[in-house]
N, C-alpha and C positions, 0 to 999 in steps of 0.2 A: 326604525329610529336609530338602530345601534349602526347603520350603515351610514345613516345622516350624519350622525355625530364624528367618524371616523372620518369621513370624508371634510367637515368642519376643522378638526385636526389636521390632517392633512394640509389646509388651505394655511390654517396657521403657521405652520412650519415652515411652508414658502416664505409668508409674512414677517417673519422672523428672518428666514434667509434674506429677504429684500434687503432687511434693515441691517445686515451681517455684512453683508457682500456692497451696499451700495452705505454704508459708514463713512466712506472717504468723501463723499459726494457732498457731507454735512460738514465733516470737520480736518477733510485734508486740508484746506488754504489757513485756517486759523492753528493747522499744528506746523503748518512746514515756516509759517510765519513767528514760531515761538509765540505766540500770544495765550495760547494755552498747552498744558500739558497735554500727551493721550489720554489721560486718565480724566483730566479734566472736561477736555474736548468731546468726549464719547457721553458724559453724565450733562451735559452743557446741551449737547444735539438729542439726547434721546430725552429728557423734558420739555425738549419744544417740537418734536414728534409726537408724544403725547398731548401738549395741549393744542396742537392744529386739528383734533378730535372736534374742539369745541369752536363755532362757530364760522367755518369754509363749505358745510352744505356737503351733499354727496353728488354734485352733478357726474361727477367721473368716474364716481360707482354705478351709477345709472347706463352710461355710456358703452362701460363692459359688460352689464348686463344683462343689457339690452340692444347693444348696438353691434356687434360682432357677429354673430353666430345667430341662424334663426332659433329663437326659443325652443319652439318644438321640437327640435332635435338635440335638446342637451339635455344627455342623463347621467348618471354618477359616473359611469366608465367616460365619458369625454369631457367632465371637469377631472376626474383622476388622474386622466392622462396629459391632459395640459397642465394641471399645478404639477407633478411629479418632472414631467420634460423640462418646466421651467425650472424649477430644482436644481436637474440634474446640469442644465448650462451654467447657472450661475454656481454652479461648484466647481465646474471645468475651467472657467475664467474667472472665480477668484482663485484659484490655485495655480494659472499663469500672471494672476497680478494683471489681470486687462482689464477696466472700466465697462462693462458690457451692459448693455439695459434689461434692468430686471421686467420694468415695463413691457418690454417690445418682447421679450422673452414669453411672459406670461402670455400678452394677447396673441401671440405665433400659435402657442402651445395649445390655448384654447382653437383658435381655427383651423389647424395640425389634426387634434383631433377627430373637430367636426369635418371635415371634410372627408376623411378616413370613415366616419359614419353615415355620409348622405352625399358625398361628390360634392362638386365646388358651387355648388347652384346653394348653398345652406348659409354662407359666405354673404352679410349685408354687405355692400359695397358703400356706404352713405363711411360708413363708421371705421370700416377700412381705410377708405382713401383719406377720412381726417388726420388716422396714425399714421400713413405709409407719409402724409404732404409733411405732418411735422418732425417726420425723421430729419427732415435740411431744415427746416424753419427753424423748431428749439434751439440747436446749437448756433446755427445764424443770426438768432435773437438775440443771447448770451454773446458772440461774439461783438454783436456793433453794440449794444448797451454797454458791455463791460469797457469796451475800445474807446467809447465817448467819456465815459465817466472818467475814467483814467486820464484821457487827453486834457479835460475840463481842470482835473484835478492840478494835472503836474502845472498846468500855468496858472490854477491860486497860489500855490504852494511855493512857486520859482524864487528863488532868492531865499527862502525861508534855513535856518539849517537842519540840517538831513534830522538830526537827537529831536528836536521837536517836532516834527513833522509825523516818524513813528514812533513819539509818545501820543501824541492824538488819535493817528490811526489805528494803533494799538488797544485804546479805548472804543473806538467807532468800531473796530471790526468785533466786537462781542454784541454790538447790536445786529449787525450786520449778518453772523455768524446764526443768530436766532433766528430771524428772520428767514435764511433760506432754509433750516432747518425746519421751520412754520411748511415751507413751499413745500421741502420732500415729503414730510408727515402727512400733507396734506393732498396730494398728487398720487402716491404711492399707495398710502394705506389705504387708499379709497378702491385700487384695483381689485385688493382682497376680497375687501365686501363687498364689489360687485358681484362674484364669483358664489361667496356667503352667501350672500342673495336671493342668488339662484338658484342655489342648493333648496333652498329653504322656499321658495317659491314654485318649483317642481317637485316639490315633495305635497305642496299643499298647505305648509305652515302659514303663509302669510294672507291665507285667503286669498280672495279675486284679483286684488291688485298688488302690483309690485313696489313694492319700497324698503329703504334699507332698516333693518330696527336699530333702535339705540344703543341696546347689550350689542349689536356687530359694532358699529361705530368704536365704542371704545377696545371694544375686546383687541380689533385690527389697528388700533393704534398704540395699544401698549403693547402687541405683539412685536410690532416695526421697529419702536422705542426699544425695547430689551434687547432685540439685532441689531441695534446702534449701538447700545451698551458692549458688548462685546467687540463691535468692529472689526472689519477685515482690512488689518493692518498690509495685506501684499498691495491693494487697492489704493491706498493712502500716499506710500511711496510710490507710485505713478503717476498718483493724481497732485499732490503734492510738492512734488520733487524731482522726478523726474520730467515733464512735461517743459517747466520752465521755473527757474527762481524768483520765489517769492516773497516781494517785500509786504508789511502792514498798508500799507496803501494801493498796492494791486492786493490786494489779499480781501480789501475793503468792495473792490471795484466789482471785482468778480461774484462774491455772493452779494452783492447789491443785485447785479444785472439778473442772475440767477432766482435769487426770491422775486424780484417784479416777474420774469415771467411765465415763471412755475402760480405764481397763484393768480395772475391773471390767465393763463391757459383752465388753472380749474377752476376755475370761475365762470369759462363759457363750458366745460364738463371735456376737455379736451384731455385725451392723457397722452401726456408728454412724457420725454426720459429725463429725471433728473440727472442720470448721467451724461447723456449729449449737451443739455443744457449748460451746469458747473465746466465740460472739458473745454465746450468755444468759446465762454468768457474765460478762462485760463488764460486762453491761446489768447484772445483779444486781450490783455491786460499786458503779455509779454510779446504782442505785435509792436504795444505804443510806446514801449522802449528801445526795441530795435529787433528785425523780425530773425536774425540770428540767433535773440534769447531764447528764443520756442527750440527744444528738440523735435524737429520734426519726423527723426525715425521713427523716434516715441510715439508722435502724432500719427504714424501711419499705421504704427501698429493695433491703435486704440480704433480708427477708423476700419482697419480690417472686421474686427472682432463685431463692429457696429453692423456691417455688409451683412457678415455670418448669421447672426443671431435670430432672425426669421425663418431662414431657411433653415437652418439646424435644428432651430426648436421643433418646428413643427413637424419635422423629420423623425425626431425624437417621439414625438408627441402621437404621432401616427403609426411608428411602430409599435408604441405601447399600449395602442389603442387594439389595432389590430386581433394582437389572442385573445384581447375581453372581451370584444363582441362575440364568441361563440362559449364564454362561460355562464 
């Protein structure tokens, strides 16, 4: 039990990294938009990471659980070595300031592992090819949602003056703000306790059948929550700021597009990045201005890091697998 519990640890401190590293994802558009402080913005996203606990279901803790990696082959050394692998990237690219997916990180990490312990035959393919398809879907969803609403928007708004326009949106985007904050608490922390889960289900704790218990549920969502509270400010200014400039009405646009469909993905138990998701509603939001607004070096850099992040993880995750199979 003293090795459960360590390893439950463990899982936590990713969980916390998620919410550390992928901060900007919640509350870059509403800081680079002036609408709230950092101080504000980070206490604003991690209360609505917390309450996405209540009431989204765990289809996408289910997903990780059970859908990646064949059960029978996951024991504490290859959930250790995929949450630690995913760790150790999301501190590499929040310390270059790159938006990388803590998601696609973790699930690499996990199959990195396993395959390191049983060859690639261990590898569900169902559950794979859902994350590998919406590595281009989520950010392509994010970008025409975010691109329509913007377009929709600037022709209500035409003729209106600029001072009233983001005083409105200014107001809209704190809903807006929650909302996709609802989406990452509720996509993200759910990967953890899948992971939880497992632990606790190959140990024997959950008896015959597998499901997520309640103390995980919250526990992985206040974990995520307090790694929002702190925030990874390099990530922010990428996301934020560098990417493209943002006004209260694309600022609006972008976590609109972004909460539909982050909680519509975990809703059918799908896990998505909220990173890819938030980066191609950005870019859509400063497509429907004029596609010069977009830095797109910026954009290529952020895409690089998106390529890497499977491979590396898993990389990682299999080296460190590696010496604990003969301890």
């Amino acid at each position: 039990m003293l090795v459960l519990g360590a390893l439950i640890l463990v899982a936590l401190a990713f969980d916390f990294m998620n919410g550390f590293h992928d901060a900007a994802n919640s509350i870059a558009t509403v800081v680079s938009t002036r609408v709230l402080t950092p101080s504000a913005a980070v206490v604003w996203a991690a209360f609505f990471n917390f309450v996405a606990a209540f009431g989204f279901g765990v289809a996408v803790a289910t997903t990780i659980g059970r859908g990646i990696v064949q059960p029978e082959v996951v024991d504490n050394a290859v959930l250790f070595s995929g949450l630690v692998a995913a760790f150790i990237w999301d501190a590499i690219t929040w310390y270059y300031g790159l938006p990388s997916s803590s998601s696609h990180a973790l699930i690499a990490g996990f199959a990195g592992a396993g395959v390191a312990k049983g060859g690639f035959g261990v590898l569900l393919l169902p559950g794979l090819v859902k994350v590998l398809v919406f590595i281009v879907v989520s950010p392509l969803v994010g970008f025409l949602l975010a691109a329509l609403f913007m377009l929709v928007l600037l022709r209500l708004v035409y003729g209106a003056s600029p001072a009233g326009v983001d005083r409105i949106f200014r107001r809209l985007q704190l809903v807006s703000a929650a909302a996709y904050s609802l989406g990452h608490g509720t996509n993200d922390a759910q990967k953890t306790m899948g992971i939880i889960a497992v632990l606790l289900f190959s140990a024997g704790v959950l008896g015959e059948h597998f499901y997520v218990p309640i103390w995980v549920v919250l526990t992985c969502h206040a974990a995520i929550g307090l790694g929002t509270l702190f925030g990874g400010w390099r990530i922010v200014r990428t996301m934020g700021m560098r990417l493209t400039a943002l006004q209260p009405i694309g600022g609006f646009c972008a976590e609109t597009a972004g909460a539909i469909a982050l909680l519509g993905s975990a809703s059918f138990g799908i896990p998505v990045s909220t990173t890819h998701t938030i980066t191609g509603a950005i870019i859509g939001v400063g497509s429907m201005r004029r596609l010069s607004a977009v830095r797109w070096g910026v954009a290529r850099n952020v895409v690089w890091a998106w390529v890497l992040t499977i491979p590396c993880t898993a990389a990682i995750a299999a080296l460190i697998y590696v010496p604990l199979r003969w301890t």
